[in-house]
Each structure stands twice: as structure tokens, then as C-alpha cells.
VOMI-143750 format. One record per residue (C-alpha): residue in one letter; x, y, z negated. Coordinates in steps of 0.1 Angstrom, whole numbers, padded with zeros to 4 digits, always signed. Last residue first. Example, Ala and Ser with C-alpha at 12.3 -4.5 7.8 and 13.67 -1.06 7.14 Angstrom:
VOMI-143750
S+0137-0011-0071;A+0123-0045-0078;
end
This chain:
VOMI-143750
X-0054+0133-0210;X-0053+0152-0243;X-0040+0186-0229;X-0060+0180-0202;X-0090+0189-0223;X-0076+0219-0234;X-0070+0233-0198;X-0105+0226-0189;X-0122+0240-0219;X-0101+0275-0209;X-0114+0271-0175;X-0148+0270-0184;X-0169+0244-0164;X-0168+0215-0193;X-0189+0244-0213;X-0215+0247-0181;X-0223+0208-0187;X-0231+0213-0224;X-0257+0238-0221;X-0250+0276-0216;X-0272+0297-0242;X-0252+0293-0273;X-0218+0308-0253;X-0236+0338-0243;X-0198+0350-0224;X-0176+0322-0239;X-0147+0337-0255;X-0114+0330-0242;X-0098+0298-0247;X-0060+0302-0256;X-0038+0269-0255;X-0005+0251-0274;X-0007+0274-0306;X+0022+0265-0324;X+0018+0261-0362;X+0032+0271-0396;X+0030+0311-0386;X+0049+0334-0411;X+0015+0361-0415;X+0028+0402-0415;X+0045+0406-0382;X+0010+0395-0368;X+0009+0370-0336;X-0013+0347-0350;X-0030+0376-0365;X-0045+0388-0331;X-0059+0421-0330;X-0088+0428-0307;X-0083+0432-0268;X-0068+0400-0258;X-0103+0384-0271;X-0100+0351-0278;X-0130+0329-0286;X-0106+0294-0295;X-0071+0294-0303;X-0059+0259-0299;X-0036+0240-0317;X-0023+0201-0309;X-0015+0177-0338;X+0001+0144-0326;X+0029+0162-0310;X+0050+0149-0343;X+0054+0182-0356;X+0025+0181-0383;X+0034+0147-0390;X+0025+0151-0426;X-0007+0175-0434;X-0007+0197-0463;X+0009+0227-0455;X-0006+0227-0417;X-0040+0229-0436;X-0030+0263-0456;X-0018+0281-0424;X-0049+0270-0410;X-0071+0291-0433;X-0044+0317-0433;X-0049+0319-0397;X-0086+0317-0397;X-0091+0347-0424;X-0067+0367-0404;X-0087+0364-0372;X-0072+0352-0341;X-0093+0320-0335;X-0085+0283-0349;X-0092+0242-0336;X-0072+0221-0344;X-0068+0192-0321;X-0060+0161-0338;X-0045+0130-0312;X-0044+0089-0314;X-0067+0091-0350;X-0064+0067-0374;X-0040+0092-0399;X-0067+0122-0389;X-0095+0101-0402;X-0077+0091-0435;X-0070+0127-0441;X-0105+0137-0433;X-0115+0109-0459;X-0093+0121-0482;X-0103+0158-0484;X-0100+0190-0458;X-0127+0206-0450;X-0141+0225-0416;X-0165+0191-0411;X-0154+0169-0382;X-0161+0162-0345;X-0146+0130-0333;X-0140+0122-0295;X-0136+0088-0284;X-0120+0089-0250;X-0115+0065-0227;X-0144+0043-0236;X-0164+0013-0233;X-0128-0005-0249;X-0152-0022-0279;X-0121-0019-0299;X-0121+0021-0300;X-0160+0023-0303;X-0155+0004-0332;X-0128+0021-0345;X-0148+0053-0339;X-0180+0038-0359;X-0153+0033-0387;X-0139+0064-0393;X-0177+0080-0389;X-0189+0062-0417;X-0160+0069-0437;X-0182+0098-0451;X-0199+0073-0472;X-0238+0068-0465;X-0263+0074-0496;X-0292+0087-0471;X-0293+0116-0489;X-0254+0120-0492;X-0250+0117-0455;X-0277+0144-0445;X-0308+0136-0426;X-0323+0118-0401;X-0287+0109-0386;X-0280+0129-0351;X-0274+0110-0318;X-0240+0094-0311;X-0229+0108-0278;X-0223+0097-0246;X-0213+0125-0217;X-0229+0144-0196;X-0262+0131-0210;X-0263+0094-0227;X-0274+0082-0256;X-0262+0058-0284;X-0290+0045-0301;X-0286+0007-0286;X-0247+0001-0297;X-0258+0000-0332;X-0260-0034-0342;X-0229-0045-0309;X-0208-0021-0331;X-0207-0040-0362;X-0221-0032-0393;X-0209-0059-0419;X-0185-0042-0444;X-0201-0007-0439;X-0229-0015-0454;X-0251+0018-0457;X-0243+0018-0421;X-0263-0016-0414;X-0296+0001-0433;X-0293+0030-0414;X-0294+0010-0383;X-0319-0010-0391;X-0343+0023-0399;X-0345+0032-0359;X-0352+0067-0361;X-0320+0083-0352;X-0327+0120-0350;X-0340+0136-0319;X-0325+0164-0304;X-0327+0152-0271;X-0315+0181-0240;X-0286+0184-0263;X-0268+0216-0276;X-0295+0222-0308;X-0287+0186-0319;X-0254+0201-0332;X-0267+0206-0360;X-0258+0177-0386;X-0252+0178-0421;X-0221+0153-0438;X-0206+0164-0404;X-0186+0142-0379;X-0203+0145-0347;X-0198+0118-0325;X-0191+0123-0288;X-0184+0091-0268;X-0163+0096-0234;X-0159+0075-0201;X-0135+0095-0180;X-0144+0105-0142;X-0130+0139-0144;X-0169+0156-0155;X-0168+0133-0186;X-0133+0145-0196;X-0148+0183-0188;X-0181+0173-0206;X-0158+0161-0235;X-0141+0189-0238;X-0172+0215-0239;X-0185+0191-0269;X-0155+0195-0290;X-0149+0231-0280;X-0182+0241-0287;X-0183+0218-0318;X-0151+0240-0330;X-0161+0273-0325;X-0141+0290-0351;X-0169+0296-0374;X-0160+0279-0398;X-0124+0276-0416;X-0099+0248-0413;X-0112+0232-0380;X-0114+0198-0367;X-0113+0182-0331;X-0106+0142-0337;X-0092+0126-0304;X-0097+0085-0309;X-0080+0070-0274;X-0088+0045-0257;X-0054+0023-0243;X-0046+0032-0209;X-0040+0000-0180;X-0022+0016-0154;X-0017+0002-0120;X-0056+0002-0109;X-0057+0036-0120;X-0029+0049-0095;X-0046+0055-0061;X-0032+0091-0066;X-0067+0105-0051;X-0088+0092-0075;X-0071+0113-0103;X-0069+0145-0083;X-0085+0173-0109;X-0074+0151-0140;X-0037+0147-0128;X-0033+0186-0117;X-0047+0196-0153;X-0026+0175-0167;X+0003+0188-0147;X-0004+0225-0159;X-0013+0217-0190;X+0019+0201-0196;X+0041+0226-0179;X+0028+0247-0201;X+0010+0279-0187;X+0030+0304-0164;X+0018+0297-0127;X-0019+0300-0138;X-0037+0273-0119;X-0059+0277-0084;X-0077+0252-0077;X-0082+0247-0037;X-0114+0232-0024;X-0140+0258-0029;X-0123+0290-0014;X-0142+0315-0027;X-0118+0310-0062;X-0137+0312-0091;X-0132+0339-0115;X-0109+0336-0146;X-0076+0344-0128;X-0041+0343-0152;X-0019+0364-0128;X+0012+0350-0115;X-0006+0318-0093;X+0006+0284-0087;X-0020+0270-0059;X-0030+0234-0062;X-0045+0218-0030;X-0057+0182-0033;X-0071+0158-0003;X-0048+0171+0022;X-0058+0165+0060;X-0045+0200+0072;X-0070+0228+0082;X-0069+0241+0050;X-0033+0251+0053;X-0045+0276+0073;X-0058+0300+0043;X-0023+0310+0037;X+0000+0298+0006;X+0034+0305+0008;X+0030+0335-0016;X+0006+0319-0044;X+0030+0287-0049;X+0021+0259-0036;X+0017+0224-0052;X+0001+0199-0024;X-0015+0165-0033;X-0026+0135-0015;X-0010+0147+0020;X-0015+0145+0055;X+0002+0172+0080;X-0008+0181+0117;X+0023+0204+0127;X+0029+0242+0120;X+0031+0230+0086;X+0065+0219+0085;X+0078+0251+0103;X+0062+0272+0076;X+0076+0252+0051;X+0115+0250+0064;X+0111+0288+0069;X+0104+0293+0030;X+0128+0269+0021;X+0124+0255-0017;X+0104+0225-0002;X+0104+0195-0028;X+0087+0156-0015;X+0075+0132-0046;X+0060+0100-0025;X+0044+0085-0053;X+0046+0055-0077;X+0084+0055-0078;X+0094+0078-0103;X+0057+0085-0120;X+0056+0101-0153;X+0094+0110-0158;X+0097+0118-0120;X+0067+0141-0119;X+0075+0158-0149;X+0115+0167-0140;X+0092+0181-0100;X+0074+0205-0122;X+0104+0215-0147;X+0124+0216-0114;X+0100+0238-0097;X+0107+0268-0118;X+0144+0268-0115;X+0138+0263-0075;X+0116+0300-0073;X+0109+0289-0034;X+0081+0269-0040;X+0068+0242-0026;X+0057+0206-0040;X+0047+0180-0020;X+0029+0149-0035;X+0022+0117-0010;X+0004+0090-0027;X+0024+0053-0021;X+0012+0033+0009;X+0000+0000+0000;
end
């Protein structure tokens, strides 16, 4: 079988080397990895009938008439961070200066059929918990926007919200609770539920999703680890890539527990003081915290308020990894339009 063919152009060559370095650590041999640094060498290439899988081009050797060329993926590296849709349906354009991570992720989840590689690689499912160390952040929007993205990119995901008090109903076309009283009864013993006895509720929109309990845990007299072990179960059941795990803004032992068993944590801040310090104060008392396990995000950013992850005044614990700006009437978009924004995007390939 013919191996994908990936060209890369670009005439700045230190930048393309950290592009081309991640495409031979991930993939050596799998694909047909092809550099152009020459501008004149490009334009002659592609003055002939060319096929490709994927091209990489940078914003000033890209023209509209390499459209008219049989290639399935066109990525253009631009130097100004562009929130509006391109006119141009079928190129992506990707902000030249994000991390090389994001950027190939995001390159990977966007042409993922195209790289004929899925049948090679066998990936283990993966239990992502999204937590928060104050509220308010927009943690279930970015849960739920991130699994609507995974959903959207041909990835099998479960959403279960983690809360001793469930709301996040509100976002789904069903808001019904759970009604079916075997099920409670099996979670109230933990030691013999199994997945195949509550399997049934789980519903399907853009994505799956555990529904919502009745009522809160503590009134039904279910243990937090509830939610530890559903996701295990989802885990070994392998119905998923992506088991995503939406948690209370608190930090106790089971949260610890859950963030130990989980594959990656994103935590989830914003720019205000109060959420800084907040997350300041959870770094301190996680292990691992440097282990690329833990990934930060700083959600609802607005470039034009102050931003006390930046402040002279606040000795920062954590990296942020990714900026998602506020959501325009974020409560009014349903869970489909929140795997659309571009900031959801680029967090979600950050797990991929």
C-alpha cells in the first residue's frame, strides 16, 4: 500500500524543522515526509498536476490555485491568530506560532482518515478528567465543547459528569434523570455493578454521555468513587477512545484518587486573580505536576482585561498550554456549536 504523501513548505527552515522533528518522531516510515524550503523550487513543482494527502504551507506561498491539485488536506501556517472562518471551505488555516503540539494535533485530527494509518495503530482508551480549582471558570463548557470536537473527528467519546449535584442537563437536547431504579440500586454496590447493568442509560447526541442521577449523590447514599469506577468500566469495555470525566471544583481524596487513574487532567483556569491563586493552591498539592500528565488551559480570555497569569505580582506554579477565548452567548450555543470553536478545537487535540 502506498504510504500518505505529506509536503511541508516553508521557506523560514528553523521553523520547519520542529514540524518536519515531529513528523519523524511520530511517523518515520509510515508516510512520505517531503520539505520544500525553495520558493522557486515550489512554484515550479506545482505548475504540474500534483496529488497529496497533506500539504503544510506557509501563508506566503500559498495561492488559491493550489486548489485545483488532488490534495485531500490543505493546512495553511498563518502569522496572525484568525478567529473567522476562512471562505475557502477546504483549507484550515492554523496560527503559525501555537505549540508545535497543538499544531500537529490539530493537523492529525483534521486529516485522520486520510493518513490511512488507523488500521496500524491499536490506541489504548484514554480516561481525560477536566477539573477546575475555583468555579466559574467554564469547566463543563470546555469538558462538553471537547468532546463534541473528539466526537466531530471520528473519535468515540463518553461524557460523565462528575458532580455530587448535577446541572449540566441544561446543555442536552434530554434532560432527563435516570429513572430506571436497578441502576441505582447496582451503584449503591459498587463491588458488583458492572458495566454490561448500566450500559442501557447511556445516551447518545454528539457524543455519549452518562445521563444525570435523580438527585444528588449524598441523597441517594452513593460514594463519590462512583464516577472512578463507571470510567474504568467504560475504559475496559474499549467502546471508547476517550472517556472524559467532568469533576466538582474541590479537591479531596477521591478527586485525588480520580486524577491518579486518570491517562491526562486538564485544568481548567481564567485570568482572574481569584482563579490563579485558586490554581496556584492545587498545583501545591498535586504530585506529578510536571510529568505532562496535567495540561492547563485558560478558559474565557479576554486579551483586553488584566490577566494575572501574567502578573508581576503572582509566582505562577503552572504552564498554561492553551488560551480559549470567550464564547460569544456561550449558554445559548448547544453542544455541537462548542466542538466548532477554534479555541475548543486546539484543546481537544492537545489530548489526542
Amino acid at each position: 500500500m502506498d504510504k500518505p504523501r505529506v509536503v511541508i513548505a516553508d521557506t523560514d527552515e528553523n521553523y520547519i524543522q520542529s514540524i518536519e522533528l515531529k513528523f519523524i518522531e511520530d511517523f518515520f516510515d509510515k508516510v512520505q515526509l517531503e520539505i520544500i524550503t525553495d520558493q522557486e523550487y515550489f512554484e515550479r513543482l506545482f505548475m504540474t498536476p500534483q496529488s497529496a494527502d497533506i500539504l503544510i504551507v506557509s501563508e506566503d506561498l500559498y495561492d488559491m490555485s493550489l486548489q485545483k491539485h488532488n490534495i485531500k488536506n490543505i493546512f495553511v501556517m498563518t502569522e496572525q491568530h484568525e478567529e473567522d472562518q476562512t471562505e475557502e471551505l477546504n483549507i484550515t488555516k492554523i496560527f503559525k506560532y501555537s505549540s508545535i503540539k497543538g499544531i500537529f494535533n490539530e493537523i492529525l485530527g483534521q486529516s485522520a482518515k486520510d493518513l490511512k494509518l488507523a488500521e496500524e495503530a491499536i490506541t489504548e482508551p484514554q480516561i481525560v478528567v477536566v477539573t477546575s480549582a475555583a468555579g466559574g471558570v467554564g469547566k463543563t463548557t470546555v469538558a462538553m465543547g471537547m468532546c463534541a470536537c473528539l466526537s466531530q473527528n471520528y473519535k468515540k467519546v463518553l461524557y460523565i459528569n462528575a458532580s455530587n449535584l448535577q446541572f449540566f442537563q441544561y446543555m442536552m437536547k434530554d434532560s432527563t434523570p435516570i429513572s430506571d431504579m436497578e441502576v441505582y440500586v447496582q451503584l449503591n454496590t459498587l463491588e458488583q455493578c458492572n458495566y454490561e447493568s448500566i450500559k442501557h442509560v447511556i445516551r447518545k447526541e454528539v457524543f455519549s454521555y452518562l445521563p444525570p442521577f435523580k438527585a444528588a449523590l449524598m441523597s441517594l447514599g452513593i460514594e463519590y468513587d462512583v464516577y472512578e469506577k463507571i470510567a474504568v468500566m467504560a475504559r475496559d469495555s474499549r467502546e471508547y477512545d476517550f472517556i472524559v470525566v467532568d469533576t466538582d471544583s474541590c479537591f479531596n481524596l477521591e478527586l485525588s484518587r480520580l486524577f491518579d487513574t486518570a491517562d491526562k487532567v486538564i485544568v481548567v483556569t481564567d485570568q482572574t486573580k481569584k482563579s490563579v491563586y485558586a490554581t496556584n493552591a492545587l498545583v501545591s498539592s498535586i504530585n506529578g505536576i510536571n510529568s505532562g500528565k496535567y495540561i492547563f488551559l485558560c478558559n474565557q480570555f479576554e486579551k483586553e482585561k488584566d490577566n494575572a497569569l501574567i502578573s508581576p505580582e503572582i509566582l505562577l506554579k503552572f504552564n498554561v498550554s492553551e488560551y480559549v477565548d470567550a464564547i460569544p452567548q456561550c449558554e445559548k450555543k448547544d453542544t455541537g456549536e462548542l466542538g466548532e470553536d477554534s479555541g475548543i478545537k486546539k484543546a481537544a487535540f492537545l489530548i489526542i
